[in-house]
C-alpha positions as CSV (number, residue, x, y, z in Angstrom):
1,X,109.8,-90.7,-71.3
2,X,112.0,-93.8,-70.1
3,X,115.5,-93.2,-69.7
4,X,116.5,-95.1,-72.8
5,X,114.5,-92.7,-74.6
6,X,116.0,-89.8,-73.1
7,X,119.3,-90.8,-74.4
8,X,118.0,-91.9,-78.2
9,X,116.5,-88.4,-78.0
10,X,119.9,-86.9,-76.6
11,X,121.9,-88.6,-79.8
12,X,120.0,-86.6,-82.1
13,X,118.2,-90.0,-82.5
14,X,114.9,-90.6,-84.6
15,X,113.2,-88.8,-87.7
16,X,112.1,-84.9,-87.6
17,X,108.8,-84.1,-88.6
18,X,107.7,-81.0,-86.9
19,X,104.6,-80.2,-88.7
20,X,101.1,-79.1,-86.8
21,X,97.2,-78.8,-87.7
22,X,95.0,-76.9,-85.6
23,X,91.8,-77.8,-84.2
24,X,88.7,-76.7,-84.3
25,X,88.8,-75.8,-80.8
26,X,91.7,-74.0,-81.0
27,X,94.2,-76.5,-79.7
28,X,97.5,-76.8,-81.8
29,X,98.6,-80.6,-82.7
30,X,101.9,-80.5,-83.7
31,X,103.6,-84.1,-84.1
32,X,107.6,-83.3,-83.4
33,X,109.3,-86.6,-84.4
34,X,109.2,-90.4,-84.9
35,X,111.2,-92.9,-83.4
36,X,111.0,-96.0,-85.6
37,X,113.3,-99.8,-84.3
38,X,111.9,-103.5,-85.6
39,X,109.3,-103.4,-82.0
40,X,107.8,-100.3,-82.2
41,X,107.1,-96.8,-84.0
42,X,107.3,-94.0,-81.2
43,X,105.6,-90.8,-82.1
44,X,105.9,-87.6,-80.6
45,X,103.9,-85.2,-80.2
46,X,102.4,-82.0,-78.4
47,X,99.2,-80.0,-78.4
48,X,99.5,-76.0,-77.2
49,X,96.6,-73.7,-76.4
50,X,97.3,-69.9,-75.2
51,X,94.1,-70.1,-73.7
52,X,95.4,-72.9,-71.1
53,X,92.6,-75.6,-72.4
54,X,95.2,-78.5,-73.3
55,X,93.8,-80.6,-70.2
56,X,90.7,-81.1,-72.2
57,X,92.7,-83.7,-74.9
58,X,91.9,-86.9,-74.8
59,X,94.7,-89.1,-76.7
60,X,93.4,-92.5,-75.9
61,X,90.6,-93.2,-77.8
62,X,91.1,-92.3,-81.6
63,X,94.8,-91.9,-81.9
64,X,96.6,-94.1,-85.1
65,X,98.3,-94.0,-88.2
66,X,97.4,-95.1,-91.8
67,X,99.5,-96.0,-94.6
68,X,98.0,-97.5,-97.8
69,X,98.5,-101.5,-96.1
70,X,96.1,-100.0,-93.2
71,X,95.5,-98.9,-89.9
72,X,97.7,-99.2,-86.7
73,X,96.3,-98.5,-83.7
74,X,98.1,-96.9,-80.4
75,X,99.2,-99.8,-78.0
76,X,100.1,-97.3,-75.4
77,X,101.1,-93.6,-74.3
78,X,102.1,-91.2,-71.7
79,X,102.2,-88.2,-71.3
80,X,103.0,-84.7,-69.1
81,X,101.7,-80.9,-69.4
82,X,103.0,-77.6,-68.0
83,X,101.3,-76.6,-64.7
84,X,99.6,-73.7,-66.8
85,X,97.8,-76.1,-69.3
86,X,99.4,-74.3,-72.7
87,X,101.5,-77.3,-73.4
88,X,100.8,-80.9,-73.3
89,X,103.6,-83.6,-74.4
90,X,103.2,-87.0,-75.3
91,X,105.1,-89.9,-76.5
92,X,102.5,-93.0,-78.1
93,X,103.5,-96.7,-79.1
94,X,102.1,-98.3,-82.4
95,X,103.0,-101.3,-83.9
96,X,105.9,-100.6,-87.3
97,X,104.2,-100.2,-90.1
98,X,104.4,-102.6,-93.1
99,X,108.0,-102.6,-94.7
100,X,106.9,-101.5,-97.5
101,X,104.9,-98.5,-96.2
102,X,106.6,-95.1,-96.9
103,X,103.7,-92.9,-96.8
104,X,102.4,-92.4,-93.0
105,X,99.3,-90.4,-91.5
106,X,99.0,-89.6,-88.2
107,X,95.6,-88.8,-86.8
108,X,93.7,-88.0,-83.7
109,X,90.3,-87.5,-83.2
110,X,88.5,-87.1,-80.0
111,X,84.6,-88.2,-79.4
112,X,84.4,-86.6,-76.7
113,X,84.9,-83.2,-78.6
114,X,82.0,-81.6,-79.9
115,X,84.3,-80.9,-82.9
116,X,85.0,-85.5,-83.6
117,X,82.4,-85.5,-86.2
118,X,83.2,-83.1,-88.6
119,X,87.3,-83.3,-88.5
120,X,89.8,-85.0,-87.4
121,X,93.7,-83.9,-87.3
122,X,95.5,-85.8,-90.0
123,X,99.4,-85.1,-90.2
124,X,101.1,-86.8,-93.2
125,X,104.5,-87.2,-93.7
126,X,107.2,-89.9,-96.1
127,X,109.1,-92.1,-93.8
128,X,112.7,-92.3,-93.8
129,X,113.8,-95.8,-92.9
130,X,117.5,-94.9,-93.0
131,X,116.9,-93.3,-89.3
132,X,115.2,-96.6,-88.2
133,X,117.3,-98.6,-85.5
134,X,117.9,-102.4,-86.0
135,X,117.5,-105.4,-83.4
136,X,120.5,-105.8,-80.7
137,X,119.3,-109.3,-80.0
138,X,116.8,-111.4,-81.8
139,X,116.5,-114.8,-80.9
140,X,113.8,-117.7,-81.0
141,X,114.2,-119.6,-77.6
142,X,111.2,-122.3,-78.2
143,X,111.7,-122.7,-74.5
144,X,108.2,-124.5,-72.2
145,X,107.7,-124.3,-68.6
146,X,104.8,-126.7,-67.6
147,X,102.6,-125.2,-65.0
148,X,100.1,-127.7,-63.8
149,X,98.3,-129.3,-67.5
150,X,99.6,-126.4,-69.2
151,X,102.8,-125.5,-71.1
152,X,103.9,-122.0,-71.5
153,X,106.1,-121.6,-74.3
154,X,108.7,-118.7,-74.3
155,X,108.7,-118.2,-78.7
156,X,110.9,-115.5,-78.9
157,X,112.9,-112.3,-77.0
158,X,113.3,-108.8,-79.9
159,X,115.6,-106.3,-78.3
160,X,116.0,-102.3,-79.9
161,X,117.3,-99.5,-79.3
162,X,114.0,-99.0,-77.1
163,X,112.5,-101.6,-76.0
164,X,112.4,-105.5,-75.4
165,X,109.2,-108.1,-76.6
166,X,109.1,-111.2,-75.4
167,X,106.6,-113.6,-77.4
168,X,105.3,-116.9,-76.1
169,X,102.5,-119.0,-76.8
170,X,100.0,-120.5,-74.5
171,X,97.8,-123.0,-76.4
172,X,98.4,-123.5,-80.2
173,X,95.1,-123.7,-82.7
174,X,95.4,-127.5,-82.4
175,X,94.9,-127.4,-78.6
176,X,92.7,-125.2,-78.4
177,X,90.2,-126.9,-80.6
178,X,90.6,-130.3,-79.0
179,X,89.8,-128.5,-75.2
180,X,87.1,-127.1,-76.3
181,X,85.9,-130.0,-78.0
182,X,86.8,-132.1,-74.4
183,X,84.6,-129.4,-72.1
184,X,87.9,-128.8,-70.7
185,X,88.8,-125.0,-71.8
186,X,91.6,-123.0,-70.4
187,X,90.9,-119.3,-70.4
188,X,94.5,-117.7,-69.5
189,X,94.1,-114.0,-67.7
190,X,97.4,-113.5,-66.8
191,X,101.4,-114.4,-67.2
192,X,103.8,-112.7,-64.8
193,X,107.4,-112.8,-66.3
194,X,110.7,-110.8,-65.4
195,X,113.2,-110.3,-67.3
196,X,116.8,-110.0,-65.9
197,X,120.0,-108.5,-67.7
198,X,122.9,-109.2,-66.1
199,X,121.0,-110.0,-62.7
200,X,119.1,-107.1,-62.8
201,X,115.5,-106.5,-63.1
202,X,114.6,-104.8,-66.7
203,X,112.1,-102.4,-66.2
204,X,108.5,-103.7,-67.3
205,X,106.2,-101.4,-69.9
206,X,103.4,-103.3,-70.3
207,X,101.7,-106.7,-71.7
208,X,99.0,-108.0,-73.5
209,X,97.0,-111.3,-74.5
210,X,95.0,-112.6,-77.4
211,X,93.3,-115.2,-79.1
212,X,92.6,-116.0,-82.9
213,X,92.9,-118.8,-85.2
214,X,97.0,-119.2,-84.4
215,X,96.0,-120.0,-80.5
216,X,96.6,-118.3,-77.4
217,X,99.4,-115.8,-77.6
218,X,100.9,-113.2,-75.3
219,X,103.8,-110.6,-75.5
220,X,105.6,-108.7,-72.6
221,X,107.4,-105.3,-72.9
222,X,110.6,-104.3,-71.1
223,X,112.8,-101.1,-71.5
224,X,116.1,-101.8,-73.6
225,X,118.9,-104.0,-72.5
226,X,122.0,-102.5,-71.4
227,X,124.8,-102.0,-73.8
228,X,127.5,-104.3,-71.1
229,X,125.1,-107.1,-71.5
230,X,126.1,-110.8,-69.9
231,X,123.8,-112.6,-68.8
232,X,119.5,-112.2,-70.0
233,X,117.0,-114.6,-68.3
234,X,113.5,-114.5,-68.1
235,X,111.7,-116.2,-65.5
236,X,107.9,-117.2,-65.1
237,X,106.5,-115.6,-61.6
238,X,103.1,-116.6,-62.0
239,X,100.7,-117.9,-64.2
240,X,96.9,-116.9,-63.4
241,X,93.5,-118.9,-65.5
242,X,89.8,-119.7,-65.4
243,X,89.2,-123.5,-66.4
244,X,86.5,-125.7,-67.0
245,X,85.5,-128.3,-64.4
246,X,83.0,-130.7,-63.5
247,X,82.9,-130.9,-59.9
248,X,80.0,-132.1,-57.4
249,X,80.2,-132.2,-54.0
250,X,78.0,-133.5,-52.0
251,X,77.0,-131.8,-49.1
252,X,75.5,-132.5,-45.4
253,X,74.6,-130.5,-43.2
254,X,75.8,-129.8,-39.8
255,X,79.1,-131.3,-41.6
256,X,81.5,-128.3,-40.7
257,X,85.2,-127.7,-42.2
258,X,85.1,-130.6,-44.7
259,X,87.7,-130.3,-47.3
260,X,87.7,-130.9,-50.8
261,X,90.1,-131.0,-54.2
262,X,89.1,-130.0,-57.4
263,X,92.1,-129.7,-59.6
264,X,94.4,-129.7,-57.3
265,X,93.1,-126.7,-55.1
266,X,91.9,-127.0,-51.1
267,X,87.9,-125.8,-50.8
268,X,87.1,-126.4,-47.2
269,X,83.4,-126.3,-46.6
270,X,83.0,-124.6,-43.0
271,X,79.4,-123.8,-42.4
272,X,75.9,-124.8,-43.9
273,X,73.3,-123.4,-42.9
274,X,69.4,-121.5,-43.5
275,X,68.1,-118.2,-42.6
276,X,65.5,-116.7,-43.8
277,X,64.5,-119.5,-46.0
278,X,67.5,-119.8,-47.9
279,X,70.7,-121.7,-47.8
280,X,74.3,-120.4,-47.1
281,X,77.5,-122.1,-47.8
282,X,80.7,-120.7,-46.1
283,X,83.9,-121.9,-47.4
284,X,87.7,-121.2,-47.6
285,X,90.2,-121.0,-50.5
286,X,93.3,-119.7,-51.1
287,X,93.6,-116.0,-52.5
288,X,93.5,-116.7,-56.4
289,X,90.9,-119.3,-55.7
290,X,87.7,-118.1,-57.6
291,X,84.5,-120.2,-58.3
292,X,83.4,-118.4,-61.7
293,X,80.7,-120.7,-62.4
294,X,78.9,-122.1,-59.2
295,X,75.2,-123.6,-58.5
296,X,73.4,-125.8,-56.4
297,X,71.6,-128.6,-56.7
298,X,68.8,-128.9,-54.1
299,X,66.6,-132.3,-53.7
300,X,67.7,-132.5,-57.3
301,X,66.6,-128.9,-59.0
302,X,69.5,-126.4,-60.1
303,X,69.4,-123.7,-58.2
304,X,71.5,-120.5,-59.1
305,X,73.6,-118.5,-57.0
306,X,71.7,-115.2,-55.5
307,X,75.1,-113.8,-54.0
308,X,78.4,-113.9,-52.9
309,X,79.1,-112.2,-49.2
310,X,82.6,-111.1,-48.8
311,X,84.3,-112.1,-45.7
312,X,87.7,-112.0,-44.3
313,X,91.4,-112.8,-45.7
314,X,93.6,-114.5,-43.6
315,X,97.5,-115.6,-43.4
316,X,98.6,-118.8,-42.0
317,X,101.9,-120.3,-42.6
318,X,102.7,-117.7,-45.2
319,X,99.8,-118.5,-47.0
320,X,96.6,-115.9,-47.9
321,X,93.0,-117.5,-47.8
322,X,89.9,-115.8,-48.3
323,X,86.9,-117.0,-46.6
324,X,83.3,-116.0,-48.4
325,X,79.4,-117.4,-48.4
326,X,77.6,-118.6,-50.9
327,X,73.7,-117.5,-50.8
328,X,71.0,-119.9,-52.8
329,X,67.2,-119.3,-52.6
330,X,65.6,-121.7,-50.9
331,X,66.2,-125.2,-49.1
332,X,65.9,-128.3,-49.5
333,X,67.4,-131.6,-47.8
334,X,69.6,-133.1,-50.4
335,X,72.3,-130.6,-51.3
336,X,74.9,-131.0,-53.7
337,X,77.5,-128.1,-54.7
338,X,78.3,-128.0,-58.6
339,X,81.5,-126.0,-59.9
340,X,81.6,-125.6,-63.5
341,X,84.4,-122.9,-64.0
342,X,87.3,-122.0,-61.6
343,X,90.2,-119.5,-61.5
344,X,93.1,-119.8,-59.9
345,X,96.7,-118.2,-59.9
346,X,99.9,-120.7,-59.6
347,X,103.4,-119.5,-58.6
348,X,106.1,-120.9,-60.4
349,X,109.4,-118.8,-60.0
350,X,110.7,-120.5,-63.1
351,X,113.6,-119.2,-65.0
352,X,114.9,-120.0,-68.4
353,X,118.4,-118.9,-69.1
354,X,119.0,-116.9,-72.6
355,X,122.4,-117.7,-74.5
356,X,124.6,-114.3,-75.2
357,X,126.8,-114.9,-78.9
């Protein structure tokens, strides 16, 4: 339990439940409270066994709760148990039900319980809004940092009583259509923001990424702000994704240490050569530098990659590079190296600055 939600829970914070169901198995579910702001629905809960079998739960896999608008699943949870194994206690993050919802189930099943088939544990209980906690700060920021061709938009920053989203957008619908119509995808993996309140790193919970018909979205999770707050920014660390490329090099060999650009990242060719009738490629890239989608061409036949051999990482000038080989079958005189797909990770240290009213 974060500290925030040490002190919610010290308030008298949150809605009592305190009813249980037992298992099958013997293991007592007993879901203690709720914790519901505009970000999240917390649920507490614990399972006790006399028998000192409470290590056997597994709360990840079917763990939700239903309402009559449908299903939320858990986004996350944690968790401690006594060193006996009687008790177990968790605390689990879903997404707030629908505003309308007042009747909530909570249920758990386990697959990996002999038991998952025929029951689950279903706790149902009326939700009781007036012991929900509002938003501190809500605000839309429609803020963009451009990182190389792409713009990351900061959408909007949700503060609670527990926690703090941050929304942003990566490609809209639009863009996403007309990239992938152009061969020239971007498939985002990663976004690395801080936030800081009042110069101070807020703790960070977690994060997550998707893609539907709205475009490329992402969220990032941060404890609550502090109550003496005067200054918020958020500032763009990183910003780490696969693209498609058409590049071809041409390759001779016996030339060593070449060096090439494709979109806008060093690949310095250091070492062609054959053994045992097929053909290695050495080369050097920076760290995030990965070649997802490599082949060969070889007196004019595509030839795909057989391996990849690990080599070394290096640091020069405060700079990591990773040195590998690329193994093809075969060889052949003409050689030409095609990359179709490529990851990399950019560093942008980027900080927007969030108004306080």
């Amino acid at each position: 339990m974060t500290d925030t939600l040490k002190e919610l829970n010290e308030l008298g914070k949150g809605q009592i439940i305190g009813e249980s169901y037992k298992l099958a198995n013997g293991i007592t579910l007993t879901l203690d409270a709720i914790l519901l702001d505009d970000n999240q629905l917390l649920a507490f809960f614990t399972f006790s066994d006399p028998e000192g079998n409470v290590d056997k739960i597994n709360v990840g896999p079917s763990l939700y709760i239903e309402t009559t608008f449908g299903k939320e699943h858990m986004r996350w949870a944690q968790g401690e148990m006594n060193e006996d194994m009687t008790e177990a206690h968790y605390m689990a993050s879903f997404k707030p039900p629908f505003f309308l919802a007042k009747q909530l189930t909570f249920v758990y099943g386990n697959p990996l319980d002999p038991y998952y088939d025929k029951e689950k544990a279903e706790i149902s209980f009326e939700l009781n809004r007036s012991t929900a906690m509002g938003n501190t700060l809500k605000k839309n920021l429609n803020e963009t940092i451009k990182v190389d061709n792409n713009e990351i938009r900061f959408d909007s920053i949700s503060a609670s009583a527990t926690t703090t989203v941050i929304n942003g957008t990566i490609q809209n619908s639009i863009e996403l259509a007309r990239d992938h119509f152009l061969g020239e995808r971007t498939f985002p993996h990663s976004v690395n923001v801080e936030l800081l309140a009042n110069g101070e790193k807020v703790k960070h919970h977690g994060s997550g990424m998707r893609t539907n018909v709205h475009g490329i979205k992402f969220y990032h999770e941060f404890d609550a702000l502090p109550s003496d707050l005067e200054t918020l920014d958020i500032k763009l660390m990183s910003f780490s994704a696969g693209y498609d490329v058409d590049a071809k090099i041409e390759l001779k060999k016996g030339a060593n240490n070449v060096t090439t650009n494709v979109l806008g990242q060093e690949i310095e060719i250091n070492k062609i050569y054959e053994s045992n009738g097929d053909t290695f490629i050495t080369i050097t890239t920076e760290e995030s530098v990965v070649l997802t989608d490599v082949y060969l061409l070889m007196d004019g036949e595509k030839v795909s990659l057989k391996e990849t051999i690990q080599s070394e990482y290096d640091k020069k000038h405060n700079e990591i590079t990773h040195t590998l080989t690329l193994r093809f079958p075969g060889v052949a005189e003409e050689l030409e190296l095609n990359i179709n797909r490529m990851t990399y990770l950019v560093h942008c240290n980027e900080k927007i600055s969030i108004k306080i009213d």
